[in-house]
KOLKE-619478 format. One record per residue (C-alpha): residue number from 1; y, x, z. Coordinates in nm, 2 decimals. Example, Ala and Ser with C-alpha at 12.3 -4.5 7.8 and 13.67 -1.06 7.14 Angstrom:
# KOLKE-619478
[1, [-0.45, 1.23, 0.78]]
[2, [-0.11, 1.37, 0.71]]
END
This chain:
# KOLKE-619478
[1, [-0.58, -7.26, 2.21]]
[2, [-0.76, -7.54, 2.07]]
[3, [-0.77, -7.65, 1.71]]
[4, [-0.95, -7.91, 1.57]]
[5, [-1.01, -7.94, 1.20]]
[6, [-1.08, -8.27, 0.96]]
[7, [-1.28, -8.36, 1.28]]
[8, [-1.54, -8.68, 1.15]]
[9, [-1.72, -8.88, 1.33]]
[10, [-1.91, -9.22, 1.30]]
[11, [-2.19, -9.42, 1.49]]
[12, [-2.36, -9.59, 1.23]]
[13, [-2.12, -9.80, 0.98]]
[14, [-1.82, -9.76, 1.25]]
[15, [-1.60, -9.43, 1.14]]
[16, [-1.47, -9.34, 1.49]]
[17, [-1.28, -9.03, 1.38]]
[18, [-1.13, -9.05, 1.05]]
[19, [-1.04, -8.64, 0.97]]
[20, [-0.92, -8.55, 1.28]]
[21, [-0.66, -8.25, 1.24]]
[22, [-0.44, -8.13, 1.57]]
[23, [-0.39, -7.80, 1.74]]
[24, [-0.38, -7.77, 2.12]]
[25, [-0.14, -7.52, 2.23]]
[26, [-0.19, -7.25, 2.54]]
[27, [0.02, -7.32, 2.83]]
[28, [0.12, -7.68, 2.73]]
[29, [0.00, -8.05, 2.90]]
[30, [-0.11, -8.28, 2.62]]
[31, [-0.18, -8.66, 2.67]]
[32, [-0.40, -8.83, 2.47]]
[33, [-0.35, -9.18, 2.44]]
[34, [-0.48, -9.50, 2.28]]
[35, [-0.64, -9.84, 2.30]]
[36, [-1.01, -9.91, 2.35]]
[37, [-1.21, -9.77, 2.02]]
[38, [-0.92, -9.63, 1.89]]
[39, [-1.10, -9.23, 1.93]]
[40, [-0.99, -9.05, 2.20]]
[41, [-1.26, -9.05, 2.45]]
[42, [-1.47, -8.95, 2.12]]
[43, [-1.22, -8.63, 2.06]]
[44, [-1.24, -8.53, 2.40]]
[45, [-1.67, -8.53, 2.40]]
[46, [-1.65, -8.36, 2.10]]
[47, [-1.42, -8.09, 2.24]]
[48, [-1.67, -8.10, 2.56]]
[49, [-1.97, -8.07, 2.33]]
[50, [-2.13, -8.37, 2.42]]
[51, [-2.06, -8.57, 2.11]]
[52, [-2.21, -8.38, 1.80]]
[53, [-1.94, -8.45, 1.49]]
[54, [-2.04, -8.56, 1.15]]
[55, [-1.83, -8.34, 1.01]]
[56, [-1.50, -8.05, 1.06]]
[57, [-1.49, -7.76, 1.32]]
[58, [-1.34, -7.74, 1.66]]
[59, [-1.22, -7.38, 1.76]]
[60, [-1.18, -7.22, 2.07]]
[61, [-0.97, -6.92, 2.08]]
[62, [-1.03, -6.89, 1.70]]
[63, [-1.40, -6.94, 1.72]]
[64, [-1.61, -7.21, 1.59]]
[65, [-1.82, -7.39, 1.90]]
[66, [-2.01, -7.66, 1.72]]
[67, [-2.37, -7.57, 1.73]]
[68, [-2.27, -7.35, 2.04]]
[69, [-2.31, -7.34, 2.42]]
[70, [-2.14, -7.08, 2.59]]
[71, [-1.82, -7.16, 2.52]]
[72, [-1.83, -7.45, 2.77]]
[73, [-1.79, -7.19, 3.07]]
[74, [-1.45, -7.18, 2.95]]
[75, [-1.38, -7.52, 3.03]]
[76, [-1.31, -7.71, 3.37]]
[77, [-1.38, -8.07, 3.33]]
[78, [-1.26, -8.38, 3.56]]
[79, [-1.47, -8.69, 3.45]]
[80, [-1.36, -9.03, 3.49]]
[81, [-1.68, -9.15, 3.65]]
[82, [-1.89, -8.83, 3.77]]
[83, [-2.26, -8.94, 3.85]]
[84, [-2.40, -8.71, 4.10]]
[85, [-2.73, -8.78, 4.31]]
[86, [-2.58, -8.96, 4.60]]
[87, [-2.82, -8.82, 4.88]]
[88, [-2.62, -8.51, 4.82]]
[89, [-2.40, -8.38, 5.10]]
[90, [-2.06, -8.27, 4.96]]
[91, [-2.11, -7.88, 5.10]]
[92, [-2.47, -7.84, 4.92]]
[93, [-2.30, -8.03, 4.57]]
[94, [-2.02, -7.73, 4.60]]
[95, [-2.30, -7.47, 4.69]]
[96, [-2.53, -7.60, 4.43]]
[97, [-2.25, -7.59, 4.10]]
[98, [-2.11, -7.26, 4.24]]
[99, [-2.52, -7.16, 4.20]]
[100, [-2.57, -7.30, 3.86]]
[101, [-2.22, -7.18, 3.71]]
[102, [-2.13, -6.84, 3.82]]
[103, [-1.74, -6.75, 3.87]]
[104, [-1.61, -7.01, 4.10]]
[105, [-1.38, -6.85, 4.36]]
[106, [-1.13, -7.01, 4.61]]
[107, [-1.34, -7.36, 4.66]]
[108, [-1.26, -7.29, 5.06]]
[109, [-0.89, -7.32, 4.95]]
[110, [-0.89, -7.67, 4.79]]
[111, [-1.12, -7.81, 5.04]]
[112, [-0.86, -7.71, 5.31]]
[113, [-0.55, -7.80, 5.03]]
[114, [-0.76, -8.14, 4.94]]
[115, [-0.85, -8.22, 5.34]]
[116, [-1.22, -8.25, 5.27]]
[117, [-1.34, -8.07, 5.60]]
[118, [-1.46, -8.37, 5.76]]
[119, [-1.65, -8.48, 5.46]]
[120, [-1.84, -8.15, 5.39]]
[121, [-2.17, -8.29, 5.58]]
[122, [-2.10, -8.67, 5.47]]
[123, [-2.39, -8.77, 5.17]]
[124, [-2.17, -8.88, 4.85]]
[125, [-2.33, -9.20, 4.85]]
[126, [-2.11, -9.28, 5.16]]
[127, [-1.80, -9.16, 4.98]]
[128, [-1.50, -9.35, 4.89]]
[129, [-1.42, -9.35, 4.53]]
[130, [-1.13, -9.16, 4.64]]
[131, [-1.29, -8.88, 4.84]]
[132, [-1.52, -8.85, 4.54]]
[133, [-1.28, -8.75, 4.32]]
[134, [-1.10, -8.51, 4.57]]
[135, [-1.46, -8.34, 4.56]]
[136, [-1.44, -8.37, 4.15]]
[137, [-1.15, -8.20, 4.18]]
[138, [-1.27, -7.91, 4.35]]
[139, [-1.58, -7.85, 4.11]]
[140, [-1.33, -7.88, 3.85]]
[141, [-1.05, -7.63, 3.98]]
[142, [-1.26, -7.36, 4.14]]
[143, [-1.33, -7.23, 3.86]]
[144, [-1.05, -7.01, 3.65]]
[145, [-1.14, -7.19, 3.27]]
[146, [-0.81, -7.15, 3.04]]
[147, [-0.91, -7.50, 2.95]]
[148, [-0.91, -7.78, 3.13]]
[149, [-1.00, -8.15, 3.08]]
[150, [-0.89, -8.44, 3.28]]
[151, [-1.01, -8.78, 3.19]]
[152, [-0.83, -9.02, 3.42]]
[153, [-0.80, -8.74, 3.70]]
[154, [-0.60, -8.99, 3.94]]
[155, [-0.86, -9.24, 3.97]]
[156, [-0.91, -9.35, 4.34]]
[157, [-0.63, -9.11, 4.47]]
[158, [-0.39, -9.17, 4.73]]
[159, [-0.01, -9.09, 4.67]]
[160, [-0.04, -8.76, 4.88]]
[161, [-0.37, -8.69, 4.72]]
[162, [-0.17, -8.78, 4.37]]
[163, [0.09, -8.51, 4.46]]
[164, [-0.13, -8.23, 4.54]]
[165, [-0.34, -8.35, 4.19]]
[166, [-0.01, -8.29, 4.03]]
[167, [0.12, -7.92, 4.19]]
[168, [-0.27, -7.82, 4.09]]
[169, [-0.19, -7.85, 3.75]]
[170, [0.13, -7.76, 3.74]]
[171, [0.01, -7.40, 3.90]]
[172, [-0.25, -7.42, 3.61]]
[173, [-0.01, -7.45, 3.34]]
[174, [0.18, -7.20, 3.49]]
[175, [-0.13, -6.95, 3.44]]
[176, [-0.11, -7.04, 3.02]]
[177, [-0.40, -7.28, 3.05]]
[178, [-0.44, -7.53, 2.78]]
[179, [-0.49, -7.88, 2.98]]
[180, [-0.58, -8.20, 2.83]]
[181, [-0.57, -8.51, 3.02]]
[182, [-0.64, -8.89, 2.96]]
[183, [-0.44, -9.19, 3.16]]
[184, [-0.33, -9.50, 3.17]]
[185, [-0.06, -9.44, 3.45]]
[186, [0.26, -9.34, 3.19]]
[187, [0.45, -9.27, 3.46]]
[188, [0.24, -8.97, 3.54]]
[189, [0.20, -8.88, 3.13]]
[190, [0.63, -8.90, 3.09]]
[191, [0.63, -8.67, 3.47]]
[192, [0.38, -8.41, 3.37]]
[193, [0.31, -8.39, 2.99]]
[194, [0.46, -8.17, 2.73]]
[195, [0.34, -8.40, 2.42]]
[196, [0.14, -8.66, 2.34]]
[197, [-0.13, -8.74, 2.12]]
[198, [-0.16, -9.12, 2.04]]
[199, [-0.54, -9.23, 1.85]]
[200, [-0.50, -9.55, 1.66]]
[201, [-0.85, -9.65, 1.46]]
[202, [-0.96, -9.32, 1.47]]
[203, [-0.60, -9.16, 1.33]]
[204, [-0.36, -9.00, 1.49]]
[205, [-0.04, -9.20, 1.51]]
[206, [0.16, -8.97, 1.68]]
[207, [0.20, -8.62, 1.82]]
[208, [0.45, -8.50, 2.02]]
[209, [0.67, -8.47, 2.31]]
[210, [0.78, -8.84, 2.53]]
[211, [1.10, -8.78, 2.40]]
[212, [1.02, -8.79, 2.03]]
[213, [0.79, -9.07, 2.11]]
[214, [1.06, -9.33, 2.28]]
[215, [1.33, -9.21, 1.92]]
[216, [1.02, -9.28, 1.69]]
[217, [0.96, -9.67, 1.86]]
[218, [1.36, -9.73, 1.97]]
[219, [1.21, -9.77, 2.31]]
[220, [1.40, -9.66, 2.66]]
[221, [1.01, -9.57, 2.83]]
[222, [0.69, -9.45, 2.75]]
[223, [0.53, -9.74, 2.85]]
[224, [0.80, -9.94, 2.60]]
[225, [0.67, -9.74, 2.35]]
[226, [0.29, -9.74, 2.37]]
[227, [0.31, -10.12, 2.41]]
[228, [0.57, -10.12, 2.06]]
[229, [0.32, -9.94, 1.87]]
[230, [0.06, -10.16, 1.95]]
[231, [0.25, -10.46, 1.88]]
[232, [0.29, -10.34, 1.56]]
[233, [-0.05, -10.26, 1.49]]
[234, [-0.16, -10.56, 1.54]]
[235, [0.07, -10.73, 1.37]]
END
């Protein structure tokens, strides 16, 4: 479980998080949605440790980890836009993360699951944006963290790779992790998500399930929704 508490941040005069309180619940999918510079990819850095708050606390199974370090081992994390040196080959990127972060187990079985055999000996510099991800994926899910992070997860996939994406974490949540995941594709948030957090100028507008969301805005979709909130915000 995650909780984050009167959570502050600001980058000069801009006050990007505004007193941030939420609580992320074991064994549930949670969506975090908003607009450009509304927070979220903000929350989710601070949750990763690589945004340093102004102010609040962020707990981890009931322990404080700002100022801390070790707690990240108990996070799996799926950037948007991973930056690895592209003269790597694929099979010495696995070999080298399983070397530097102790714990991984089963990589063999999402290279197979993921269809990344031909690509173990390709450098990642020759990589489609696709296949890069698939290998994301696998540094991500090899290891057994009881939180995981996806920001934008389905970037570059394929619709069979985009089905597999989604039975991993369905067999994650099934195993009581806490996942986290940031999209633009509602479809996949309304499929997969048990709430929803929605970030509007560094508040949170909403939190709950789809369901609540579409009663709260009058609105037959997700997408409906999103876009009804934002029409009246800017209003």
């Amino acid at each position: 479980m995650i909780e984050v508490r009167k959570l502050n941040k600001s980058y000069g005069p801009v006050d990007v998080l505004k007193g941030i309180d939420i609580t992320f619940d074991r064994g549930e999918i949670t969506a975090i949605l908003g607009p450009n510079g509304s927070g979220k990819t903000t929350l989710i850095k601070s949750i990763l440790g690589m945004v340093i708050p102004n102010s609040g606390e962020i707990l981890l199974d009931e322990q404080n980890v700002l100022g801390s370090w070790r707690y990240r081992d108990k996070i799996s994390y799926v950037p948007q836009i991973a930056n690895f040196p592209g003269n790597l080959k694929v099979a010495e990127l696995i070999r080298m993360i399983r070397d530097i972060r102790p714990g991984a187990m089963n990589h063999e079985k999402l290279i197979d699951l993921l269809k990344l055999q031909p690509f173990l000996d390709k450098k990642l510099v020759a990589l489609s944006g696709g296949t890069r991800q698939k290998v994301n994926l696998v540094l991500a899910f090899m290891f057994d963290a009881p939180l995981i992070v996806l920001d934008e997860p389905t970037a570059g996939l394929d619709p069979v790779a985009l089905i597999l994406l989604k039975q991993m974490i369905a067999g994650e949540k099934a195993k009581g992790k806490t996942i986290l995941i940031t999209t633009h594709i509602m479809n996949l948030v309304e499929e997969i998500a048990d709430k929803v957090v929605f970030l509007l100028d560094g508040l949170i507008y909403f939190h709950g399930t789809v369901a609540e969301l579409r009663e709260k805005t009058g609105e037959g979709n997700l997408e409906k929704a999103i876009a009804a909130i934002l029409r009246d915000s800017y209003a």
